[in-house]
DOGURO-158488 format. One record per residue (C-alpha): residue number from 1; x, y, z. Coordinates in steps of 0.2 Angstrom, whole numbers, plus 2048, in hexadecimal, padded with zeros to 3 digits. Layout:
BEGIN
     n   east   north    up
   NUM      X       Y     Z
...
This chain:
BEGIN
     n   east   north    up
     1    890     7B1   7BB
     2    88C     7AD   7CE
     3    87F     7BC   7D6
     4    877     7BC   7E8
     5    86A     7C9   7EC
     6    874     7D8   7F4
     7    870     7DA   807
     8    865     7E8   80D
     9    86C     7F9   813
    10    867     804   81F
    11    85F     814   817
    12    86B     81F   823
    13    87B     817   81C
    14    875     818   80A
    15    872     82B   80E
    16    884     82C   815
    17    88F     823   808
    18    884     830   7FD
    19    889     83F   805
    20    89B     83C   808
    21    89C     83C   7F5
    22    8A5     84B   7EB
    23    899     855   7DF
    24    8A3     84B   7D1
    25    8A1     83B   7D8
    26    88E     83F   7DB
    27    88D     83F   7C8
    28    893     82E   7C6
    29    888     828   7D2
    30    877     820   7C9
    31    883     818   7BA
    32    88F     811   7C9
    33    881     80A   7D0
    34    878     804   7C2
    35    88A     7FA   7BB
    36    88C     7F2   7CD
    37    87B     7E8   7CE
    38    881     7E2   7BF
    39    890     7D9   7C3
    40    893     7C9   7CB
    41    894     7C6   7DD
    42    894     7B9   7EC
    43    88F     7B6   800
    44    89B     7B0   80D
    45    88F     7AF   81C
    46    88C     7C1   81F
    47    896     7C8   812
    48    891     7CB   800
    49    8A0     7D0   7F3
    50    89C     7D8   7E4
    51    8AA     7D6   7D5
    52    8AC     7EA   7D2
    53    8B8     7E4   7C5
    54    8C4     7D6   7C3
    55    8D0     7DC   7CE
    56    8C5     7E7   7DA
    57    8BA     7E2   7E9
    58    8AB     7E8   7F2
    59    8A5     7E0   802
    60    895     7E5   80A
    61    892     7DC   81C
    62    883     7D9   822
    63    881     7D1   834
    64    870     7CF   839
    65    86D     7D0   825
    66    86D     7E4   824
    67    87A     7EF   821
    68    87C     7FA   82F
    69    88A     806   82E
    70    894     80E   820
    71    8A1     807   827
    72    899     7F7   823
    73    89B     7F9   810
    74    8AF     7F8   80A
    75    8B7     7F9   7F8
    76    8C9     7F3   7F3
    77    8CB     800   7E6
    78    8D7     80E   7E7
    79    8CE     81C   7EE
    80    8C2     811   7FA
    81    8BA     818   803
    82    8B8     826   7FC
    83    8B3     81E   7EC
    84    8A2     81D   7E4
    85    8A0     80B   7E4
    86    89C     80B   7F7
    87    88F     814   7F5
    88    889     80D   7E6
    89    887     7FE   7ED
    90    87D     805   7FB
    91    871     80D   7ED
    92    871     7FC   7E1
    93    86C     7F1   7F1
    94    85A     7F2   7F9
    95    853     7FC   807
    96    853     7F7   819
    97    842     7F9   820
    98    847     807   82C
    99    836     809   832
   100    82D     7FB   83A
   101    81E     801   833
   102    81D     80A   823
   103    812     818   81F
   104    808     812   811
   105    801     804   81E
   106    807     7F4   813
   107    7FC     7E4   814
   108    800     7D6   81E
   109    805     7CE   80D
   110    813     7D9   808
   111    81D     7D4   819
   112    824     7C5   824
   113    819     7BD   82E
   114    817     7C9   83C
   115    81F     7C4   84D
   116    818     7BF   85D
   117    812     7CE   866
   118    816     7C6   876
   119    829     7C7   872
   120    82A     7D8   86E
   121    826     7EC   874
   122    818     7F5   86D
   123    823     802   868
   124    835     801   861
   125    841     80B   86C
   126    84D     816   864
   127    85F     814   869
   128    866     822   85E
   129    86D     82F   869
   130    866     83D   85F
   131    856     835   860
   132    847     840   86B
   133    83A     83B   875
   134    828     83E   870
   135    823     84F   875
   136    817     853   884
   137    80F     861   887
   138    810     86A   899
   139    801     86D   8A0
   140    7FB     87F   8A4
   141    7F5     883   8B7
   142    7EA     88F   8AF
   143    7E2     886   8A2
   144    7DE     878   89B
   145    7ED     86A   893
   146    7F2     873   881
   147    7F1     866   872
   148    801     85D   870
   149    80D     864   860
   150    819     862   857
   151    82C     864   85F
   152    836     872   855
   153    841     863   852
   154    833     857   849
   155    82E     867   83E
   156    842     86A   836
   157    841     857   834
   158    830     859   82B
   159    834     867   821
   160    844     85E   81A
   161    837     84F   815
   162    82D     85C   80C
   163    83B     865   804
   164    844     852   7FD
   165    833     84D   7F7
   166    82F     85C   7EE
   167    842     859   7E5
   168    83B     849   7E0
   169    82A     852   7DA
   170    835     85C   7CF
   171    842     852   7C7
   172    836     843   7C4
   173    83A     832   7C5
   174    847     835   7B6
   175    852     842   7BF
   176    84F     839   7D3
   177    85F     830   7D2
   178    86A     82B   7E0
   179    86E     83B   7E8
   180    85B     841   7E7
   181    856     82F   7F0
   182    865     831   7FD
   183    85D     844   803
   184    84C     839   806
   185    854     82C   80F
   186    85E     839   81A
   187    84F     841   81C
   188    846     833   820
   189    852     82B   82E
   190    853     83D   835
   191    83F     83C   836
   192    83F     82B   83F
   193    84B     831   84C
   194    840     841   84F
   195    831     833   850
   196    827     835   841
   197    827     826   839
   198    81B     825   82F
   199    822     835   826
   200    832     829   825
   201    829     81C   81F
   202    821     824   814
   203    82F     82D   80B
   204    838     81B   80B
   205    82B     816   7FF
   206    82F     823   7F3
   207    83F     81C   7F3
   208    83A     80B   7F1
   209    82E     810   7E3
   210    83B     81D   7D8
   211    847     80E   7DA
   212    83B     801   7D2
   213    835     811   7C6
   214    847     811   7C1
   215    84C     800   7C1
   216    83F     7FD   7B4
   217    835     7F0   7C1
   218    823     7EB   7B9
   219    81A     7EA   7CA
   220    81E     7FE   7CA
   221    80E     808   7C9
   222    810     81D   7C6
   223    800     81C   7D1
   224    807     813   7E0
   225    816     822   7DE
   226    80A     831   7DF
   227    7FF     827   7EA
   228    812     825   7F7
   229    819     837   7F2
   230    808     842   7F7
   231    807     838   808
   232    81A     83D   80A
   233    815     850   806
   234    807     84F   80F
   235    80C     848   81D
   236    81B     854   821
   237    810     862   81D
   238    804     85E   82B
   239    80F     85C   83A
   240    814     86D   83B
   241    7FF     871   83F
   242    7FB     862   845
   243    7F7     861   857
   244    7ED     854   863
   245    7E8     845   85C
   246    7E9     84B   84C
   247    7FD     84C   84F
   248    7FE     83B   856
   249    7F7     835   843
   250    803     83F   83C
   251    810     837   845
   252    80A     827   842
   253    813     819   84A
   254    823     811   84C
   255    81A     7FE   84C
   256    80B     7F6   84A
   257    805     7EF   85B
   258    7FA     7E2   861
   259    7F0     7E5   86F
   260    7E8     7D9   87B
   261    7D6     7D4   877
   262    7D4     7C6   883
   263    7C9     7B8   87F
   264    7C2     7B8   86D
   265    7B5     7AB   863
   266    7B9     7AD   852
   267    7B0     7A5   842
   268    7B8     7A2   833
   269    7B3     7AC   822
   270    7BE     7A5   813
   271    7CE     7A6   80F
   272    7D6     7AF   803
   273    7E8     7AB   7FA
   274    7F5     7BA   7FA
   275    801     7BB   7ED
   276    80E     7CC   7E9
   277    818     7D5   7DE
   278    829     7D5   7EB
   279    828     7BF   7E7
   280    81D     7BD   7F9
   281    810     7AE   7FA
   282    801     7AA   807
   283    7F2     7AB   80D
   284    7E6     7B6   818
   285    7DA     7AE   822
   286    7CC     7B8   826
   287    7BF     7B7   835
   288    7B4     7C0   83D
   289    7B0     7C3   850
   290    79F     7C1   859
   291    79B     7D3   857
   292    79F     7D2   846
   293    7B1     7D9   848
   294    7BD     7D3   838
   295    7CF     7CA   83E
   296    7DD     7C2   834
   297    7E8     7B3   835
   298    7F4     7B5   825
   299    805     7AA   823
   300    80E     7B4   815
   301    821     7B1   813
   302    82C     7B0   802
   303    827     7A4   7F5
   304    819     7AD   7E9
   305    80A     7A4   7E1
   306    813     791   7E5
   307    810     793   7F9
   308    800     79C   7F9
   309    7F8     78D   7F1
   310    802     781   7FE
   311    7FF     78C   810
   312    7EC     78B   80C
   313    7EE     77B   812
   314    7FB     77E   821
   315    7F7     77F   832
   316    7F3     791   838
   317    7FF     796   845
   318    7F3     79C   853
   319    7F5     793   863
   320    7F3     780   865
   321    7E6     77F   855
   322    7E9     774   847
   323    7DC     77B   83A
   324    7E4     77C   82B
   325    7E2     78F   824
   326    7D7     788   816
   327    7CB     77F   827
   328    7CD     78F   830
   329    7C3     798   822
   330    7B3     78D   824
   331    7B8     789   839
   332    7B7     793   849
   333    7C5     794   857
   334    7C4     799   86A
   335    7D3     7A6   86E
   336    7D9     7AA   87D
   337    7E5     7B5   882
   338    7E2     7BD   86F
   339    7ED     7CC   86A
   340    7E7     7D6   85B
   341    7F1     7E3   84E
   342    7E7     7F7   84A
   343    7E2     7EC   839
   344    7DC     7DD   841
   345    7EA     7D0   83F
   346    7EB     7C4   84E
   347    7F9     7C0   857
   348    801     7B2   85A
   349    80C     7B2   869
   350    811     7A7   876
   351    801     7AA   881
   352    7F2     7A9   873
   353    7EB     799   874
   354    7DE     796   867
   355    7D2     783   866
   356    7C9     781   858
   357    7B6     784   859
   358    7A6     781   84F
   359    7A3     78D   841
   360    796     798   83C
   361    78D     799   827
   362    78C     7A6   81F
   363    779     7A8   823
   364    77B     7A6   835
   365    77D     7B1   846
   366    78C     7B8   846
   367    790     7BA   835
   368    77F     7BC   82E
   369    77D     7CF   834
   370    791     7D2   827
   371    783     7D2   81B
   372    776     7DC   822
   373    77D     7EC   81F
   374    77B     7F6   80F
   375    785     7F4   800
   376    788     809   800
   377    78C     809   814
   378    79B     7FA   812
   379    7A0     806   804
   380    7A3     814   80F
   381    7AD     809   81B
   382    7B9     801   80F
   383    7BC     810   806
   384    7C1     819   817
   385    7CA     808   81A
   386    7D4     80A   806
   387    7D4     81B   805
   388    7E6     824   800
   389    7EB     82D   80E
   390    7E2     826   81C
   391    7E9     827   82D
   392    7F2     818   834
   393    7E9     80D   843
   394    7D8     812   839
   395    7D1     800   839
   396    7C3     7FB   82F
   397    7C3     7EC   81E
   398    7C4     7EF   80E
   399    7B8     7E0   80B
   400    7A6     7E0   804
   401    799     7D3   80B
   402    789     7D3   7FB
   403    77B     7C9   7F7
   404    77B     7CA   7E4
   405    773     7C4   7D6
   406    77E     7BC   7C5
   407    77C     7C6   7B6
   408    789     7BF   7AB
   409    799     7C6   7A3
   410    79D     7D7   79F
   411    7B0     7D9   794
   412    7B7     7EA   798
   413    7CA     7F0   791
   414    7D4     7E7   79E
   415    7C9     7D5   79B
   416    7BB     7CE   7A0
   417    7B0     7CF   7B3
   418    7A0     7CB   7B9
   419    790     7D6   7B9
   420    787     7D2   7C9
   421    777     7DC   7D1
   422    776     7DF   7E5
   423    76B     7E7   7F2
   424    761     7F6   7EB
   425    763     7F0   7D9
   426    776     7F5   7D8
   427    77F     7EF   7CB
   428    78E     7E9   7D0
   429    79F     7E3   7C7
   430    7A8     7D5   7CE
   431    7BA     7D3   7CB
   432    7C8     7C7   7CA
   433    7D3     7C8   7DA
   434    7E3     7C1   7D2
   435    7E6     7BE   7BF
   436    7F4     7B0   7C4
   437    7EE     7A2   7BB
   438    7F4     796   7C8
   439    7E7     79C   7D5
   440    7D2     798   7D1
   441    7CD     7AA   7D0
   442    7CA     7AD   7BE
   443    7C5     79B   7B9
   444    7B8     79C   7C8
   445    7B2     7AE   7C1
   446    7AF     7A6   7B1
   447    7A6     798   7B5
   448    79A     7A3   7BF
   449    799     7AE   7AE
   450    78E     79E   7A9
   451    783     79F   7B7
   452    777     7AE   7B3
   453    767     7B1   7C1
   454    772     7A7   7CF
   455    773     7AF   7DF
   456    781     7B0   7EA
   457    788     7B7   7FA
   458    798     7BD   7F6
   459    7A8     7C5   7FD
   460    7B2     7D2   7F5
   461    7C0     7DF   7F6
   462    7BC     7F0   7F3
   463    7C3     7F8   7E2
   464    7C1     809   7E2
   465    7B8     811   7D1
   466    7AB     819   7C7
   467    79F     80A   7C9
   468    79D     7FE   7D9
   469    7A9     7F0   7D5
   470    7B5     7E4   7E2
   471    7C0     7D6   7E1
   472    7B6     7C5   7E1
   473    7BF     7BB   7F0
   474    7B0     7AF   7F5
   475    79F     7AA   7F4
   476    792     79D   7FA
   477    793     78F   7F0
   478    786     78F   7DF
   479    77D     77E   7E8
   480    77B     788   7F8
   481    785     77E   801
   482    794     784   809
   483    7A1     792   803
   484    7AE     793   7F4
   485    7C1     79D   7F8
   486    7C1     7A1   7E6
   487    7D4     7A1   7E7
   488    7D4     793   7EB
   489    7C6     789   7E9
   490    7C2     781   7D6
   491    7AF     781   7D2
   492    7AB     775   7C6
   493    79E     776   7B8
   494    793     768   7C2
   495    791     774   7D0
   496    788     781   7C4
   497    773     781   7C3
   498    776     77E   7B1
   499    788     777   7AD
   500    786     778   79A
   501    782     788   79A
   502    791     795   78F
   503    797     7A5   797
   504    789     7B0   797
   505    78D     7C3   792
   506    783     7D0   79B
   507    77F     7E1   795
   508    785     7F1   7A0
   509    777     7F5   7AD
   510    76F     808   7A8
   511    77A     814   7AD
   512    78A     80B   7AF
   513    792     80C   7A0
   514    78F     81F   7A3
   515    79B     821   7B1
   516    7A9     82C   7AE
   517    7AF     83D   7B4
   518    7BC     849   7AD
   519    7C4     847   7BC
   520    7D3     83E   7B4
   521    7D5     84E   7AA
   522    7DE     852   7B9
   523    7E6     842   7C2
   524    7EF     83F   7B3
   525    7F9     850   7B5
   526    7FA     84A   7C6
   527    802     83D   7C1
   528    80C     843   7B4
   529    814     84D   7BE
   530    81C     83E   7C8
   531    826     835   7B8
   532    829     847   7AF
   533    82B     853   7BC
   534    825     865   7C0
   535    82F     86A   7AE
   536    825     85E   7A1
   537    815     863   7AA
   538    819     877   7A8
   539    81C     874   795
   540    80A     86E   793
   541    803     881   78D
   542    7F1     883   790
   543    7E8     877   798
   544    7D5     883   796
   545    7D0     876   78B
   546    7D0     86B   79A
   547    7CB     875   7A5
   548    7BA     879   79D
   549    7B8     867   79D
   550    7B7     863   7AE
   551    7AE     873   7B0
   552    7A0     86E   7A6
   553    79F     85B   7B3
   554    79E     867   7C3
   555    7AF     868   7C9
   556    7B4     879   7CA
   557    7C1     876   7D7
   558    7C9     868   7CC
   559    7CA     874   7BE
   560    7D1     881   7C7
   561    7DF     876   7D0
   562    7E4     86E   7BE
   563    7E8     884   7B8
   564    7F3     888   7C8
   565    7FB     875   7C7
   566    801     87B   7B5
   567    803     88C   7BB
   568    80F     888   7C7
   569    818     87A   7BE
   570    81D     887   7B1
   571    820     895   7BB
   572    832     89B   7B9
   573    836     8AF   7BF
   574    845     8B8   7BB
   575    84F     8C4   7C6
   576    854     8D6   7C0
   577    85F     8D2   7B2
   578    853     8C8   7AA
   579    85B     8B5   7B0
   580    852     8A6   7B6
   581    84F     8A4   7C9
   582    84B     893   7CF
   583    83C     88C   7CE
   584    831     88C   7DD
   585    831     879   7E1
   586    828     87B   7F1
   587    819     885   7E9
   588    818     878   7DC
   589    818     86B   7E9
   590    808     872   7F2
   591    7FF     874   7E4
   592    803     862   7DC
   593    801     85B   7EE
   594    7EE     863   7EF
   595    7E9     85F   7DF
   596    7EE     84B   7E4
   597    7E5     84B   7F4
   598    7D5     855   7EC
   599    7D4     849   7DC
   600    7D5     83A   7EB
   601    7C9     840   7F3
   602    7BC     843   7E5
   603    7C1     832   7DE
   604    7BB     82A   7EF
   605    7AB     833   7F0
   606    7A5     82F   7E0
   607    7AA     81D   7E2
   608    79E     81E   7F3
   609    790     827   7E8
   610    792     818   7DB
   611    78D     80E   7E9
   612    77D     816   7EF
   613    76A     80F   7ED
   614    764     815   7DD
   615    753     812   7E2
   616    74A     823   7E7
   617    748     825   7F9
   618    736     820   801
């Protein structure tokens, strides 16, 4: 049986084919689906042909390699087109990226290699005729300019986000089929023409995410859902009172720009290999400007672990430079003419030029002062960078720069990482980046395990937790001379102080293996919620159990959230005659929506606490 990947759709046409469909046919629709990404089908240039059944054809074109239009979509069966195999197509194939520039602010990694800034607008213009201008605001003769707002016409579009997300919220991912995907995406393109996009983005990733949820896809995480669905809910929920700058957030934008920065002298850091879930292979070069601002050069494409190991050695494609990204890491380059994205990638357009240049160590001007900051204050910066529902354009890194002494090995449930102490007698865990077993990470982590009392400067990633932990990405080399990508990079056991020496096991520091809080008590209903829906979470009975718990930790407010989360998910009222009215699935929404964002929020703080000085002040 022959099969080539379906083309993408448009999430408008999807949200079309869907609507023109009979209640009956609406039935029919996740089982039609499901039965046609199973059959056979072919490409002839831009058309792909799905075998509906032997004698029955289904065409969907794609010029440009997107289907645009309904119209785009044709079936030979006898009640085409007002059949259901059109828009099960639609539904079976993947998403369009609608939005230039999704909500959830995807890495670099999880996308083509961005394009030359000098070839294209800032902005994306909307041609759509019911599309609106961004509002203005008139200014008063009187008195002073009034705060920009919302138009009447980006609230209705907000408020139809909010009411499609809450449907997801409570049918779960079980009962979001088609239909409840198709009011998203509607909603979704009606936000985007109304410029909101990153409400449109956002609720795009719902999409994506209950179709992975459903499709059975092991990269699916229940947190990356709740993580997507409560910055859709929140996001629509705030445009209605935002106002200023704080409505410009909400807005987000349509595309990521790059901005002029003029002439730049960059220094090269390490560089890291990039690997994802969607089969996208690379790597991410990072440096770091004079003032010790943080850029990237990445070069991601299709491919997966196979081409992240060969681009390391490729050229970087930044003006007339021939370092090899693997060089670049350990180089320096002259731009000119530089152009640079809100999250620090550079550009690489037809006017950037870019010399190579001498580099800078680790313990050298400029790079030097990355580690002169605190452990606790780079902390609060990366968790403001990751945090869940941070405002686009934010800026800031993720990455750690520490000076740490080797402890040895700790095992935990999920394996095996390395206990290291920094600044201020913090005890710190350090983490493998990437488990592939084609890239260095965990053989490096290991041979390190073996090297108790060594001290390193490192570079890490951030992972949010009880404890201070982040992903290990390099280090200075064990000898002192030079740095390791421990991606890429293979230590050996002659570059160890001792090479005989086994993996040594190191005890958890005092109070480490203390950390908990019964805060989970409450994100796992949080979560719940998601896969089940409001229903599963109302039959749950009484929760005071629970709630005493995370009473007797402090957290009176999570207590209280977790009752009225319950409360509301088993609500039901009745009219007069005693029959069920519908449940209130926009109350259940708000609460489950502040119960997300408070549990986030708690989480962080106590991740930034984890990382403060133990020692007493003075």
């Amino acid at each position: 049986m022959t099969t080539v990947q379906l083309p993408p759709v448009a999430p408008e046409v999807t949200a079309t084919l869907v609507e023109d469909l009979s209640p009956r046919l609406r039935k029919r629709l996740d089982a039609a689906a499901t039965k046609l990404g199973a059959r056979p089908t072919h490409r002839d240039g831009d058309t792909v042909t799905i075998a509906v059944d032997d004698e029955t054809e289904l065409r969907l074109h794609a010029p440009g390699g997107v289907v645009a239009t309904a119209d785009a979509i044709t079936c030979g069966c006898l009640l085409a087109p007002a059949c259901v195999h059109r828009a099960a197509a639609a539904c079976a194939a993947p998403m369009a990226d609608a939005v230039a520039e999704p909500a959830d602010r995807p890495t670099p990694e999880a996308a083509e290699p961005e394009p030359e800034p000098d070839s294209e607008p800032d902005s994306e213009p909307d041609s759509e005729p019911d599309s609106e201008p961004t509002p203005t605001s008139a200014p008063d003769s009187d008195t002073a300019p009034s705060p920009e707002v919302a138009t009447p016409a980006q609230r209705a579009a907000a408020d139809a986000l909010w009411s499609a997300g809450a449907a997801v919220l409570e049918a779960g991912v079980d009962g979001a089929g088609a239909v409840t995907q198709a009011a998203l995406l509607r909603a979704a393109h009606t936000a985007r023409l109304r410029q909101l996009p990153r409400a449109a983005g956002a609720a795009l990733s719902v999409v994506t995410l209950l179709r992975a949820a459903r499709a059975g896809d092991p990269s699916y995480r229940t947190a990356e859902l709740v993580t997507a669905l409560a910055e859709l809910l929140g996001t629509a929920h705030r445009v209605g009172a935002a106002s200023g700058a704080e409505l410009a957030a909400v807005r987000g934008r349509a595309r990521r720009p790059y901005r002029p920065d003029g002439a730049l002298r960059l220094y090269g850091l390490f560089t890291e290999p990039v690997v994802t879930d969607s089969g996208h292979g690379g790597v991410r070069t990072w440096v770091a400007g004079t003032d010790g601002r943080l850029c990237t050069v990445g070069d991601v494409a299709p491919g997966g672990v196979g081409r992240a190991l060969g681009v390391a050695d490729r050229a970087v494609r930044l003006g007339d430079s021939a370092l090899t990204h693997r060089e670049l890491g350990r180089a320096g380059l002259a731009v000119s003419g530089a152009t640079v994205s809100p999250d620090g990638r550079l550009g690489a357009g037809k006017g950037v030029k870019a010399v190579t240049a001498r580099g800078a160590a680790w313990t050298e001007p400029p790079l030097a002062a990355l580690w002169a900051t605190p452990p606790s204050d780079q902390a609060a910066r990366a968790l403001r960078s990751t945090s869940r529902y941070a405002d686009p354009d934010g800026g800031g890194s993720d990455l750690l720069f520490l000076d740490v002494e080797l402890l040895g090995a700790v095992r935990e449930s999920g394996g095996t990482c390395l206990l290291a102490r920094c600044e201020g007698g913090i005890p710190v865990r350090l983490s493998v980046a990437d488990d592939d077993p084609a890239l260095a990470h965990r053989d490096n982590l290991m041979l390190l395990a073996a090297a108790p009392g060594t001290r390193l400067r490192i570079i890490g990633r951030l992972v949010p937790a009880l404890h201070p932990r982040i992903a290990l990405l390099a280090c200075s080399h064990p000898t002192g001379e030079g740095t390791i990508d421990l991606g890429l990079d293979r230590l050996r056991r002659a570059d160890l102080p001792d090479p005989a020496a086994p993996v040594h096991l190191a005890s958890p520091q005092p109070g480490e293996s203390d950390a908990y809080s019964p805060l989970y008590l409450l994100e796992r209903r949080v979560e719940q919620a998601v896969p089940a829906g409001r229903a599963a979470l109302g039959m749950l009975g009484d929760v005071t159990a629970e709630t005493r718990r995370i009473s007797r930790a402090g957290l009176h407010t999570a207590a209280g959230l977790l009752t009225a989360l319950c409360a509301s998910a088993a609500r039901r009222d009745r009219d007069l005659f005693g029959r069920l009215l519908p449940a209130d699935t926009d109350g259940f929404a708000l609460h489950w929506l502040t119960a997300a964002r408070y549990t986030a929020a708690v989480a962080e703080s106590l991740c930034a606490a984890s990382w403060e000085d133990p020692r007493p002040a003075g």
